[in-house]
C-alpha positions as CSV (number, residue, x, y, z in Angstrom):
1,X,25.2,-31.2,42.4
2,X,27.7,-29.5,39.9
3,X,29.4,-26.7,40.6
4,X,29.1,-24.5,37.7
5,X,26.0,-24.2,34.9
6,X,25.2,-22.0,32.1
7,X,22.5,-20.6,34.0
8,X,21.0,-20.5,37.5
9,X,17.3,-19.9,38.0
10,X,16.4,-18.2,41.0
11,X,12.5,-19.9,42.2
12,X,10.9,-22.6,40.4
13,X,7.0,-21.2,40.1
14,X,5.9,-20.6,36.4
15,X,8.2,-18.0,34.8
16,X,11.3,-19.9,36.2
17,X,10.5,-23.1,35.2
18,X,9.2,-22.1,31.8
19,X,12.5,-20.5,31.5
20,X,14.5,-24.0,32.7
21,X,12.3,-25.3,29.9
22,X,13.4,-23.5,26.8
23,X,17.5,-23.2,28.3
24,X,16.8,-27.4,29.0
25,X,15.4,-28.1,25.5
26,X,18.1,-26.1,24.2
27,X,21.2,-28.1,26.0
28,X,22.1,-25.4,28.3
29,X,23.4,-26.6,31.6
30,X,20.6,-25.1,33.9
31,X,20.1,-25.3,38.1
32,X,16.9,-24.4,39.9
33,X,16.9,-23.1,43.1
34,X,13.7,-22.9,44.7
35,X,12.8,-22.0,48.0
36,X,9.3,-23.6,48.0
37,X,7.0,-20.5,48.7
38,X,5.1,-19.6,45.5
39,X,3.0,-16.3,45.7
40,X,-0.2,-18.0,44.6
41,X,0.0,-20.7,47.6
42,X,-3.4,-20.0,49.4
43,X,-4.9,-20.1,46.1
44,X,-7.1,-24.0,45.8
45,X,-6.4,-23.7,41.8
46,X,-5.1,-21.3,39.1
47,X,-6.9,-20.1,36.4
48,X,-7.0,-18.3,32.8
49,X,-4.1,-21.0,32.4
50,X,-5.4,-22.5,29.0
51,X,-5.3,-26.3,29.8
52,X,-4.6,-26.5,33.1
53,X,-7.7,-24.4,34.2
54,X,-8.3,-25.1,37.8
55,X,-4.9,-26.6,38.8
56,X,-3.8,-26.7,41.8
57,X,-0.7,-24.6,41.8
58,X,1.5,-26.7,44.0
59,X,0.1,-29.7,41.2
60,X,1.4,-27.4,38.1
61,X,4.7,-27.0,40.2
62,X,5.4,-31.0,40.2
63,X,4.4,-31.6,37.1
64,X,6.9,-28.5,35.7
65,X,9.2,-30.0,37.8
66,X,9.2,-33.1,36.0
67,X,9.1,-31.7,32.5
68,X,12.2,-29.7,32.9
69,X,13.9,-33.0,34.6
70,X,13.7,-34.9,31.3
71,X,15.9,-32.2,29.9
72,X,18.5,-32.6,32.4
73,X,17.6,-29.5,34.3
74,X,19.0,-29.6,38.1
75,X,16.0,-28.4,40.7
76,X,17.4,-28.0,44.0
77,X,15.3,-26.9,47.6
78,X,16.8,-23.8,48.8
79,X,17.1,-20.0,49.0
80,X,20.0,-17.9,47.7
81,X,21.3,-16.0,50.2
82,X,23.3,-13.5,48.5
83,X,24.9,-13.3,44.7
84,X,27.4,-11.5,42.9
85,X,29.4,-11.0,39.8
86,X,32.9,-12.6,39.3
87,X,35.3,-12.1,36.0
88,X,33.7,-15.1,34.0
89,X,36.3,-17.6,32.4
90,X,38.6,-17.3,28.9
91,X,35.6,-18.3,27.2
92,X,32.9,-15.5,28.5
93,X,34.0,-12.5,30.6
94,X,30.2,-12.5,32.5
95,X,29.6,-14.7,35.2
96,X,28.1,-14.4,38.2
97,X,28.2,-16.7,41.9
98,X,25.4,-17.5,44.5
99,X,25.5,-18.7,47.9
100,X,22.5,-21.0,48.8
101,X,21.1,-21.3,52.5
102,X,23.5,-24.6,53.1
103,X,26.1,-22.8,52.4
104,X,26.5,-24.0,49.1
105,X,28.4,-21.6,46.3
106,X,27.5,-22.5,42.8
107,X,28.8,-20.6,39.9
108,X,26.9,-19.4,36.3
109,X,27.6,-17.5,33.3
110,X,24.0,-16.2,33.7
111,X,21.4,-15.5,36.3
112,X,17.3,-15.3,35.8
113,X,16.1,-14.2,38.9
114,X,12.4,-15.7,38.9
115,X,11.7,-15.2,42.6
116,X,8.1,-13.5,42.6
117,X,7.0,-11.4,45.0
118,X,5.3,-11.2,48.6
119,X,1.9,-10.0,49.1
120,X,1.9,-7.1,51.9
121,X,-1.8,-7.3,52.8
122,X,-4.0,-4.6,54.7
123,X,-3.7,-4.9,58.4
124,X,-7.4,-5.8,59.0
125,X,-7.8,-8.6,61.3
126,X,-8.8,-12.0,60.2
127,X,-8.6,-10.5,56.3
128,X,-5.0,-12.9,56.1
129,X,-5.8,-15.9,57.3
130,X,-9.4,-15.6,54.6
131,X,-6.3,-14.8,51.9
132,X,-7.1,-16.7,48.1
133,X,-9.6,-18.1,49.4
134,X,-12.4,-15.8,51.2
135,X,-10.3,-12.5,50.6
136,X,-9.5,-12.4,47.2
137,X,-7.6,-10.0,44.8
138,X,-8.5,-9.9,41.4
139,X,-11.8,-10.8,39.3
140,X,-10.7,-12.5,36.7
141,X,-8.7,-14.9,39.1
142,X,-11.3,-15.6,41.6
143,X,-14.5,-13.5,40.4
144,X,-16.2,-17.0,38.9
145,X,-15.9,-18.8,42.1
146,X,-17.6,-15.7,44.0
147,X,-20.4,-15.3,41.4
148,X,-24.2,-14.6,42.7
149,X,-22.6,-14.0,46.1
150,X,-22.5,-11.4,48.2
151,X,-19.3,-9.7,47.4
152,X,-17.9,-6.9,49.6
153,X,-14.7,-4.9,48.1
154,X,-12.4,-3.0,50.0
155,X,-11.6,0.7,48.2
156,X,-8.2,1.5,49.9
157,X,-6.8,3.2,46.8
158,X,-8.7,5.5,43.4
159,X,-8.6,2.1,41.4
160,X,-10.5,0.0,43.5
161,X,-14.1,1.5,42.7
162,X,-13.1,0.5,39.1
163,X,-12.7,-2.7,40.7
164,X,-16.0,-3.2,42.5
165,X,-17.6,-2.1,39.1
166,X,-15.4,-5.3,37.9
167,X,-17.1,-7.2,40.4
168,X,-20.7,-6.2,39.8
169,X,-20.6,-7.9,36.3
170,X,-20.5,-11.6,38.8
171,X,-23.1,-10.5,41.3
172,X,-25.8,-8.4,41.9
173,X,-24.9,-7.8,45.9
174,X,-22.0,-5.7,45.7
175,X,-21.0,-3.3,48.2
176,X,-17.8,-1.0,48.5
177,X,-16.4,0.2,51.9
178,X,-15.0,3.2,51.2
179,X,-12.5,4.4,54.4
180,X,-11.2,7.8,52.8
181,X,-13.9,9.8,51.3
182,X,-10.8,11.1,49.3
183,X,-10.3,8.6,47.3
184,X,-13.6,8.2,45.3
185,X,-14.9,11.3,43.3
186,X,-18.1,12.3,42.4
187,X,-17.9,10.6,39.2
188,X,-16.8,7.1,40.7
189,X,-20.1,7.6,43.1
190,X,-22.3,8.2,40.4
191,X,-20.9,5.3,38.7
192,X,-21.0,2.7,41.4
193,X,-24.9,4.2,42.5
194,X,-25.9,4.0,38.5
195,X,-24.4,-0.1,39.2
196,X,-26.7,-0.6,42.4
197,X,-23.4,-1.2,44.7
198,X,-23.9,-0.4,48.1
199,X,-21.2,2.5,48.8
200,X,-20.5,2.2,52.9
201,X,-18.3,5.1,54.2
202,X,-16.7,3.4,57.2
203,X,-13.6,1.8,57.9
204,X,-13.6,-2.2,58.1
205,X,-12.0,-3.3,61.1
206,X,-12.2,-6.7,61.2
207,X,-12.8,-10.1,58.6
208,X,-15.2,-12.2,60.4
209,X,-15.0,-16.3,59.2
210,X,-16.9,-19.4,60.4
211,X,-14.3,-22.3,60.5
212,X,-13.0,-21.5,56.8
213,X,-15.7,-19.7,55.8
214,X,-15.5,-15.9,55.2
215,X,-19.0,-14.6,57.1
216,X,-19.0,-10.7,56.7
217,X,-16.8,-7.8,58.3
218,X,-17.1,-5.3,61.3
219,X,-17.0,-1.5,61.3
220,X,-15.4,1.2,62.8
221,X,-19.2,2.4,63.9
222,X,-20.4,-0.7,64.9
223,X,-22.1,-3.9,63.3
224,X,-21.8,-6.4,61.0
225,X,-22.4,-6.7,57.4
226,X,-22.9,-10.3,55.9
227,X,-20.5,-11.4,53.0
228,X,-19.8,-14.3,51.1
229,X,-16.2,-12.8,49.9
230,X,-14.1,-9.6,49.9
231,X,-12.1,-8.4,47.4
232,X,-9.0,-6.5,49.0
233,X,-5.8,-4.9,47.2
234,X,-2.2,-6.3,48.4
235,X,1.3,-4.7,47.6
236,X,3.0,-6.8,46.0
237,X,7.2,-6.1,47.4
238,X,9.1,-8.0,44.8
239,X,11.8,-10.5,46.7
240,X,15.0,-9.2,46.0
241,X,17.1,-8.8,48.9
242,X,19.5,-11.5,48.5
243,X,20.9,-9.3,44.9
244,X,22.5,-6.2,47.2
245,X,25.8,-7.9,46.0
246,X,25.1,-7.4,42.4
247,X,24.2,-3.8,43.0
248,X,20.3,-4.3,42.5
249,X,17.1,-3.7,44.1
250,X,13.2,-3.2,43.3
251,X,11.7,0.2,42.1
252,X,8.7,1.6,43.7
253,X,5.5,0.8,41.5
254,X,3.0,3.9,41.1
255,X,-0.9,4.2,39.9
256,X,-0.8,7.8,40.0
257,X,0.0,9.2,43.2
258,X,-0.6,6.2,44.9
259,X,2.1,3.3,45.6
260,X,1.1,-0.2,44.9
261,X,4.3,-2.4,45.6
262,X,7.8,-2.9,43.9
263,X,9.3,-4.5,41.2
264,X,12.8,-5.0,39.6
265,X,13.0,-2.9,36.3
266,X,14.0,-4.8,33.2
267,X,14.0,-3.7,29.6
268,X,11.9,-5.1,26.9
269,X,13.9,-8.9,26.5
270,X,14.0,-9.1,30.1
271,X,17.4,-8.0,31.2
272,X,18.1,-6.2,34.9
273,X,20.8,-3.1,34.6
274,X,23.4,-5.4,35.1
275,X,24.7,-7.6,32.0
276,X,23.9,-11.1,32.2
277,X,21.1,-10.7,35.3
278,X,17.7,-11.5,33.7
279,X,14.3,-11.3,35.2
280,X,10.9,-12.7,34.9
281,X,7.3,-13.0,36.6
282,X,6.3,-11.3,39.7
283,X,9.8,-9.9,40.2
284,X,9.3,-7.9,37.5
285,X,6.0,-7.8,36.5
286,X,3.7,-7.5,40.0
287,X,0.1,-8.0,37.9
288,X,1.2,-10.8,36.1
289,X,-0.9,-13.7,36.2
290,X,0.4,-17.1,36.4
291,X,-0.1,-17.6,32.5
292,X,1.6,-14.0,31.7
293,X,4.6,-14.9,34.3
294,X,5.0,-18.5,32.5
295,X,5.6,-16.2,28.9
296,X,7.6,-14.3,30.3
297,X,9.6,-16.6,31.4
298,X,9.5,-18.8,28.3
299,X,10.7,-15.4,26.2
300,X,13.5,-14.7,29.1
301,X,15.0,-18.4,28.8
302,X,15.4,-17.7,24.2
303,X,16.7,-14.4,25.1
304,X,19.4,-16.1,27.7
305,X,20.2,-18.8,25.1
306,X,20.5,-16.5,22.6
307,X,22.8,-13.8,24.6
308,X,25.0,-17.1,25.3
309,X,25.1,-18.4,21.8
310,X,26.9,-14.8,21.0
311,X,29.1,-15.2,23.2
312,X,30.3,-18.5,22.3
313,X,30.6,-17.2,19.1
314,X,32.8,-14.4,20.2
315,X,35.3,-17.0,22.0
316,X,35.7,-18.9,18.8
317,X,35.9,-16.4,17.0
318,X,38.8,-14.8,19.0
319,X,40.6,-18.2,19.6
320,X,40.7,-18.7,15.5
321,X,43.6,-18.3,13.9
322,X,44.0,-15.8,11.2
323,X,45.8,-15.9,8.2
């Protein structure tokens, strides 16, 4: 492996690798670094991903891999430990350096940091180990695998009674659990009764699964209620700890009052507070879905190529002579 590209890409999921794609097709010198642990792992296949409905992700991951390849773009297994700036060369005065896991240090006139985000989940037990495939997230991800079943959703914030009325256009047995009477108003009650979803006002304290099959959940006051799949919220904490060195970190992420996860602010082509740090997918963007994060990245990689065409042209331009 080289030493120095035109740009390092920090994870190789969707927005990453779309963004190796354009910077490849465009003759840019481009490294991958990718540490192998996409957010959407537990998940059996993506979706809303027009011609590649259904994939599995780690199967839309290989065959990314091997598009970017063809364009001489450098994947590599590994994590970045920590980056930071240094003063560039004669030719462009931005440049950054990252240090990889083995110790590696590879150098870059720009950095996309692509390197999604972790999903905190709610510390029921046995709701993780049910996670994208029992205990699902979102219904336009998941909801058509659940359909006609027996769907339970967890209301742990205002939004999620919006998000069992979500559910209730799939099935017909929907029931909310609903913790904190606080969190669901009059109006939200009246909406979910007018629906026919079962509103229970106990607390869920355990996911109960046979083998790999999600069975029902347990409450506080005692029994069990039979489910087919639960829909649960995460907070989603953008990875970002290895850019300390460069002066960044992740912003809180608000729906109101309440706080949903982080994400590392970028402005509208892409780019972090510091000049020359890009940013793209679940970094940035924790909703995303794996179609959004693969535009984003495709629109960060033209902006990257584009913010190093000007600076080329500013070095020849300042190394012409004048007459």
């Amino acid at each position: 492996m080289r030493d120095h590209f035109d740009v390092i890409i920090v994870g190789g999921a969707a927005a990453g690798l779309s963004a190796a794609l354009v910077l490849g097709r465009s003759r840019r010198s481009v490294l991958v670094v990718d540490a192998g642990e996409p957010r959407n792992a537990p998940a059996a296949g993506i979706h809303n991903y027009l011609g590649r409905e259904g994939a599995a992700p780690a199967e839309l991951g290989r065959l990314g891999r091997e598009e970017v390849a063809a364009y001489g773009v450098q994947v590599t297994a590994g994590r970045i430990v920590a980056a930071s700036a240094t003063e560039g060369d004669a030719d462009d005065p931005v440049g950054f350096s990252v240090t990889l896991d083995s110790g590696a240090v590879v150098t870059a006139r720009r950095l996309v940091v692509a390197s999604g985000a972790v999903d905190v989940l709610p510390e029921v037990p046995g709701l993780a180990e049910q996670w994208g495939r029992g205990v699902v997230h979102c219904p336009f991800c998941h909801g058509w695998e659940i359909r006609d079943r027996r769907i339970g959703v967890l209301v742990t914030t205002p939004t999620r009674a919006h998000h069992a009325l979500m559910f209730r256009a799939l099935s017909d047995d929907v029931t909310a659990f609903v913790a904190d009477p606080s969190l669901v108003d009059d109006t939200a009650l009246a909406g979910l009764s007018a629906r026919g979803i079962d509103v229970v006002r106990d607390r869920v304290t355990a996911v109960v699964s046979d083998g790999d099959r999600l069975t029902g959940v347990t409450l506080a006051a005692g029994g069990l209620v039979g489910l087919d799949a639960l829909a649960a919220a995460s907070d989603p904490e953008a990875r970002v700890g290895f850019l300390t060195g460069l002066g960044l970190e992740a912003a809180d992420q608000f729906m109101g009052d309440h706080r949903y996860g982080s994400a590392l602010p970028v402005d509208e082509v892409g780019q972090t507070a510091v000049r020359g740090v890009y940013a793209a997918g679940n970094v940035s963007s924790p909703m995303a879905t794996v179609i959004a994060s693969a535009a984003a990245g495709t629109a960060v990689g033209a902006a990257v190529h584009g913010d190093l065409v000007q600076a080329d042209v500013a070095s020849a331009v300042a190394s012409t002579p004048r007459h």
